[in-house]
Each structure stands twice: as C-alpha cells, then as structure tokens.
N, C-alpha and C positions, 0 to 999 in steps of 0.2 A: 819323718817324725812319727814316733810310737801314739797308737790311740790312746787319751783320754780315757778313765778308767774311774767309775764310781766304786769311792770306799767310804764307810759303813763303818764306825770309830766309838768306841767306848763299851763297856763290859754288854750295854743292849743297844747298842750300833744305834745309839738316840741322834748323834751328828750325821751328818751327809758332808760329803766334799765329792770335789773332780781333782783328782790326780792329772798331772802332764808325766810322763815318764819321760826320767833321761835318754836323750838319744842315745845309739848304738847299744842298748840294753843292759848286757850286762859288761857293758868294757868298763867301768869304773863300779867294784862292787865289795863295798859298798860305796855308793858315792861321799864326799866330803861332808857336803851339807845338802840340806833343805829348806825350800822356801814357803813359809806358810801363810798366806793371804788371807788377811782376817775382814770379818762383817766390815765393809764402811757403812758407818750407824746402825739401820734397818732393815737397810740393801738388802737386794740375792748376791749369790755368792757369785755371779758376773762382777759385781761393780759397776761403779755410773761409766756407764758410754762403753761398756765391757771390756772395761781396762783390766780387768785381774784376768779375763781368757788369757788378752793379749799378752799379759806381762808373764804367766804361768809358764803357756808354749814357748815364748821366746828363750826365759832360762832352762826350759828342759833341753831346748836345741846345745845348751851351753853345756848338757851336763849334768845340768839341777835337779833333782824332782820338785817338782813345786804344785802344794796346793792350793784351792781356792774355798774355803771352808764356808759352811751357814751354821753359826756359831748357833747356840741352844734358844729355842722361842723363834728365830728366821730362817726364813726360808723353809727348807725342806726338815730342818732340824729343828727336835722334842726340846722343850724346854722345863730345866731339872725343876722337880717338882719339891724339892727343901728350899727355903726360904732365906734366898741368899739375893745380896746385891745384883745390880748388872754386869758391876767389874768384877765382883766375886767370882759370879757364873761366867763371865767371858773368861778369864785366867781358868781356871777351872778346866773349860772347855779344850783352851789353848792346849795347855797342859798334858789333855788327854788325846789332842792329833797330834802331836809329838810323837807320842807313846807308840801311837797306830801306825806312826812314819815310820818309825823304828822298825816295828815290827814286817811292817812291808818292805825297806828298801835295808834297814840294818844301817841306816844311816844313826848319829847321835848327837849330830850338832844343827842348830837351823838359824835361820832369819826370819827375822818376821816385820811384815809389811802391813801399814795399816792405812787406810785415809778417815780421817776425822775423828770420828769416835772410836775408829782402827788402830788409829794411833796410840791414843790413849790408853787400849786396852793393849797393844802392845809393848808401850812401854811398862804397865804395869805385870804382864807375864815376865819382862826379863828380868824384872827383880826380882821376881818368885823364882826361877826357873833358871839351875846356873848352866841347863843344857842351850842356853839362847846366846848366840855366838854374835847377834848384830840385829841393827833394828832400823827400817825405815819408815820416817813419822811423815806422815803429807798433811801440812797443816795441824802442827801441835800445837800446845800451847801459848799463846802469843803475848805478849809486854809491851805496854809502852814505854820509852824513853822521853826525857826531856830533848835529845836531838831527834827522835821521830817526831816527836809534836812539833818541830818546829818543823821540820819538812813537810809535814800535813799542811801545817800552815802555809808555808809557800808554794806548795802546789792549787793549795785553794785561792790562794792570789792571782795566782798565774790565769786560773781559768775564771774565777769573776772576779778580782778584784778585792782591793783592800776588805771592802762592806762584805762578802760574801767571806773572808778569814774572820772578821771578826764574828759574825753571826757562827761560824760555827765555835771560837772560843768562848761565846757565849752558851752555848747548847752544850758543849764540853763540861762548863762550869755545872752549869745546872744540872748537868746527869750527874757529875759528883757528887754532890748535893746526896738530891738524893738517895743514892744507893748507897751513901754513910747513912741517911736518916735510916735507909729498909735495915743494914745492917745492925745500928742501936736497936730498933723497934726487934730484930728476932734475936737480940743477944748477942750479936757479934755474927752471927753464921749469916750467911749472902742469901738472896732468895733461890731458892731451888725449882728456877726456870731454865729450860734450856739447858745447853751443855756448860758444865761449870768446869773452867782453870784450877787448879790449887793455886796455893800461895805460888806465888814467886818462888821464896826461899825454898820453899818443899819439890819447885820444879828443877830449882839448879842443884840439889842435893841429889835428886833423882837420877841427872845425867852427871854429876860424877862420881855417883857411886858405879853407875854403869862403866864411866873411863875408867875408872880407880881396877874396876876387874876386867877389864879387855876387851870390854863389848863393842864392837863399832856400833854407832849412830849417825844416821843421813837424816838431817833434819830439816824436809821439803817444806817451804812456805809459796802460798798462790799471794800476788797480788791484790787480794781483797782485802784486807785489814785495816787500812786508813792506817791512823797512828801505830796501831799495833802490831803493825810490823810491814816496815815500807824501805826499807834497806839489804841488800845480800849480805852485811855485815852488821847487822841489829843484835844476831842471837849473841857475837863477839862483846859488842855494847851492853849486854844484861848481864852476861857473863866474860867477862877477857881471859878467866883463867883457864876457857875451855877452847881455846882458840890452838887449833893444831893437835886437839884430842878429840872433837867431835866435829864430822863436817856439815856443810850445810849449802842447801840449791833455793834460788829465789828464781821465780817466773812472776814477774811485773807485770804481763798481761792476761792472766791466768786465773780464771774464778774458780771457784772452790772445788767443782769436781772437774775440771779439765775438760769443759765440751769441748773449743775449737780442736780439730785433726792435730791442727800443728802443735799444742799443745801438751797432748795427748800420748805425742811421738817425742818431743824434748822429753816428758818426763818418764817415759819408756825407755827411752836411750841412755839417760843418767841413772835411773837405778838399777838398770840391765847393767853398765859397764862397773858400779858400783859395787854390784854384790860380786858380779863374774869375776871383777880385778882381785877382791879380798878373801872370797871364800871358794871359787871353781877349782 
C-alpha cells in the first residue's frame, strides 16, 4: 500500500486532510472516483475509534484515493473567517477538497462519507455539487412512524412489562407536548439545541432529488434511536417511493459511533463493498 500523504487544499491550504493513494500508483489514471471523508461532528479527521484511517486505506487498496479531511474550525484546519453557517462553511469546504482531488489525482467524480453531522453535511454538498456521484449517511436523519412506535412499544413490554410501555407512552406524550408549546412560544421554529432534522418533507425531497439525478445513497442507521428508527425497512415506511432507488444498512446492536470491533468491521465491510461495487 502507497504511503499516506498530507495535502494542504484551498487557494491558502487553510484545510488539512491525509490522502490514502490508490494502490498500484499510476495503473488507473486517473482513477474513477474519489472518496472524501468528512468531519463526524467535531472530530479529528481519524473519526471515532479511527474508522476513517481504516475505511480511507482499505479503499485505496481497491483503487480509490480516499481522503480523510478536518473540515474549517477542526482539527488541524483554519476556519473561514466570513460569517457563514456551519453547513455553509462545511459545503464550502467539501467543495474546495474536491477541487484539490482533482487537481492531485485528475480524478472528477467522488463519494462522500459522513457520520452524524457528516452526514448531514454530506448530503448537503451533493445538492450543491453536481460533481458528487454517491453519498454514505451513518446515522442521518431519522423519523418516527406509527409501526416504529408500536414496536418501541413492544420491545419495552418485552423487557419490563406492560407498566414500563406505558410509562414510556406517557413520557412520549409529554415531550410532545411540549416541544409544540417550545415551537408556538418561538414562532414555529424548534429550539436550536443540539443537532436539528429538517422537516420530514424537506428530507424526503432531498433524497429524491438526489435519485432523480443519479446519485447513489447508503443510508446507515445504528440501533440507537428507540422509535426513530428501529426497523432495516423504516426509511421504505417514511418513504415507499424510494425503495429500490436509495439503499439502506441497519445495525441493531450498534451505538452511534460504532465502538464494538465487530461493529466497526460490519460497517467497514458494507461501505467498502458499496462504494467498490458502484464506483471502483
């Protein structure tokens, strides 16, 4: 495998990344695609448990250049000093290691990989950006249904009993509640804690305007979500009209950044054989 190779991206090289270069050098040149591994949340540009090393080098063995970027403000990389959002400045950013791939490997098509807030900001480059050929989300947006509430509910049976389903239908209720009163009380807009969903509607337009132009999407969910998503066939239930144009991996015993090994290695294996199948 070719050494790892720090590049230096944007008109004053304010980004940092670590490049994996394609094995065998220059046998594929330019190669097809590129894989670009964005910030999860705050992260360094390893990722939790150094999943982006791992998942970088693995597709460079395949072929891929793949980087592992620290988007503007993390890590090692300047953050733009105009006064723009964090999704702004993440697309932004996205945008201009593209550029920088290009220019290093002559590559002009990529994927890009996100976890968490990674996601987010990857789906929001591939709308901007018609050079973005596929996107994997770990942990995007998530939805309730009326059949996931019900299977919350009977998992919560399962493990204590009727009393313990209802106490949480009861807490259920009550956060409703409330987060309609937070929403009247600021006008309609949600409180702006934490990382915020769009609508629903704005998230299912989102992924079919992406199918509508060819973009593949792997839409990773961890087993942490309770009602919000607790089936391999939920996103099919929010959406049915994207069933068979956007795929989708569930890991049921999986918390949000993939500590166990085995973990770690399922979902290294599914978006290794995912990108390699459609883009290598």
């Amino acid at each position: 495998m070719a050494c790892d190779e720090v590049l230096r991206l944007g008109p004053e090289g304010q980004l940092v990344g670590i490049v994996s270069p394609p094995a065998g050098g220059k046998a594929l040149s330019p190669p097809p695609t590129a894989v670009l591994v964005l910030s999860a949340g705050v992260l360094h540009r390893v990722g939790p448990h150094r999943f982006h090393v791992a998942l970088t080098r693995r597709l460079a063995e395949r072929g891929l250049p793949a980087l592992r970027i620290d988007l503007g403000g993390i890590g090692d990389s300047t953050a733009a000093t105009d006064a723009i959002s964090f999704w702004e400045s993440a697309v932004a950013d996205t945008r201009v290691a593209m550029t920088g791939l290009t220019d290093r490997f002559g590559v002009r098509r990529f994927v890009l990989f996100g976890i968490c807030a990674g996601a987010d900001n990857a789906l929001q480059a591939a709308l901007a950006d018609d050079r973005v050929a596929g996107i994997v989300l770990v942990d995007p947006a998530a939805y309730a249904t009326p059949r996931s509430r019900l299977r919350e509910v009977r998992r919560l049976a399962q493990i204590g009993g009727a009393s313990e389903a209802l106490r949480w239908a009861a807490r259920r209720a009550r956060a409703r509640v409330r987060e309609e009163l937070e929403q009247r009380r600021r006008g309609g807009e949600p409180p702006a804690t934490g990382r915020r969903y769009p609508p629903r509607e704005t998230f299912r337009a989102n992924l079919r305007t992406l199918a509508d132009r060819g973009v593949g999407v792997l839409a990773v969910y961890a087993g942490i979500h309770a009602e919000y998503y607790n089936d391999a066939d939920q996103l099919y239930e929010l959406f049915p009209e994207l069933r068979g144009r956007v795929d989708r991996a569930y890991f049921p015993e999986a918390n949000h950044t993939f500590t166990q090994l085995e973990d770690q290695a399922a979902l290294l294996d599914v978006t290794e054989r995912w990108i390699t199948n459609r883009y290598a």
